[in-house]
N, C-alpha and C positions, 0 to 999 in steps of 0.2 A: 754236569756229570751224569745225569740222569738218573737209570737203575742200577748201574752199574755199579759193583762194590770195589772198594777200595784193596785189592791185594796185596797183603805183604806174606814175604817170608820169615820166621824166627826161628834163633837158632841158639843154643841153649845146652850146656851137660847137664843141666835138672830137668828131669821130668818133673818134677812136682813143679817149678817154672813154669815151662812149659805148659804145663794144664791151667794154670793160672791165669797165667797171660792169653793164652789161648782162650780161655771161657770171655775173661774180658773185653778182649778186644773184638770177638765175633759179639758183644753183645753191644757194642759202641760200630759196630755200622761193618768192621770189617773183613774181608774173607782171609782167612788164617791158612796158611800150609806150615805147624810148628816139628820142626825136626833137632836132633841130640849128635847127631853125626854128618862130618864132613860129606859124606859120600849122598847122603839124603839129602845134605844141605843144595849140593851140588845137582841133582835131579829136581828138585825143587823149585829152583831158577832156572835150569833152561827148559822144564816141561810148564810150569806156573807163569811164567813173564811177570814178577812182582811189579806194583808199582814203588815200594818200600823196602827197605832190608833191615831187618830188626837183631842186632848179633851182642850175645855177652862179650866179657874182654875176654875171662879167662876161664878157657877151655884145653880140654889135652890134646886133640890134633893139632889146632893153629887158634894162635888167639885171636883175637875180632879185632886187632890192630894190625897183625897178618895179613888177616883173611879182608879186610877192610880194604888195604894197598893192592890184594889179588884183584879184589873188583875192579877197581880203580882204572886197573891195567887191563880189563876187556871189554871189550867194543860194544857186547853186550849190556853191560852193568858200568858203565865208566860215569854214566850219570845220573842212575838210579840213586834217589835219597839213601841214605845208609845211618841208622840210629844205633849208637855205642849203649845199651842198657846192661849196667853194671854195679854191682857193691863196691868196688872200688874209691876211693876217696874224691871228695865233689875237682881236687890242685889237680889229682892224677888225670879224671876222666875228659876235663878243658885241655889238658897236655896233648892226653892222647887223639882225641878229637880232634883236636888242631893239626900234628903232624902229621896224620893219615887220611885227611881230606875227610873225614866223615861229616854229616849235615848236621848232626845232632847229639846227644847224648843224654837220658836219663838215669839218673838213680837209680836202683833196684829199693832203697827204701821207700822213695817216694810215692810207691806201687803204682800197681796199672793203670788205674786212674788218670796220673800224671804220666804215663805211655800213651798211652791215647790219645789224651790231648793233645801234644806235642805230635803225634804223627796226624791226627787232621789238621794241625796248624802247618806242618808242612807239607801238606796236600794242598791246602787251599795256597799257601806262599809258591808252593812249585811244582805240583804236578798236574792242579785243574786250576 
C-alpha cells in the first residue's frame, strides 16, 4: 500500500456520528470524507474515488439498504466494499447485509473501534 491512505466515504444523519467516527477513523490510519446528506454523499464518491463506503441504515432521504443497491448498480461503485454501520438489531443488520450485497456490517454500539477494525480487515481481505 505504501503511503498511501486508505479512503473511505461516511454517511450518516448524526453529526455528532459523524465527528465521532470521523475523529476515529482518521486517527486509525484513514482519510475520511464524512458527509449527512444524499447530495454531499454523492460528490463525495465521484470527486473522492473511496476505497470503502461507510453508510447508516437509517437515514431520511434513502436508507443504506437503498442507497447500498444504488451502488451496487454503478459501474462506478458496483464493487467498492460497502459497510452497513448501524443501531439496528445484530437479526436485522445480517438480513439486511445479506440482501443488498453489502461486505460488511458493524454495530453503532460496538463503536469506532470495532469500525475500524473491520474496515482494515477488509482492506487487507479485498482491496490491498
Amino acid at each position: 500500500m505504501g503511503d498511501e491512505k486508505r479512503r473511505l466515504v461516511l454517511i450518516d444523519d448524526s453529526e455528532i456520528v459523524l465527528a465521532v467516527m470521523r475523529s476515529r477513523l482518521t486517527e486509525a490510519g484513514f482519510e475520511v470524507r464524512a458527509v449527512s446528506s444524499l447530495r454531499a454523499f454523492l460528490n463525495a464518491v465521484l470527486d473522492f474515488r473511496p476505497h470503502l463506503i461507510v453508510t447508516d441504515l437509517y437515514m431520511p432521504e434513502m436508507t443504506g439498504a437503498e442507497l447500498t443497491k444504488w451502488l451496487r448498480a454503478q459501474i462506478q461503485t458496483s464493487r467498492t466494499p460497502i459497510v452497513i454501520c448501524s443501531a439496528a438489531s445484530e437479526a436485522e443488520l445480517v438480513e439486511v447485509t445479506r440482501e443488498v450485497g453489502a461486505d460488511a456490517y458493524v454495530s453503532k454500539e460496538a463503536g469506532p473501534d470495532a469500525l475500524a477494525a473491520r474496515l482494515h480487515g477488509l482492506c487487507d481481505d479485498i482491496v490491498w
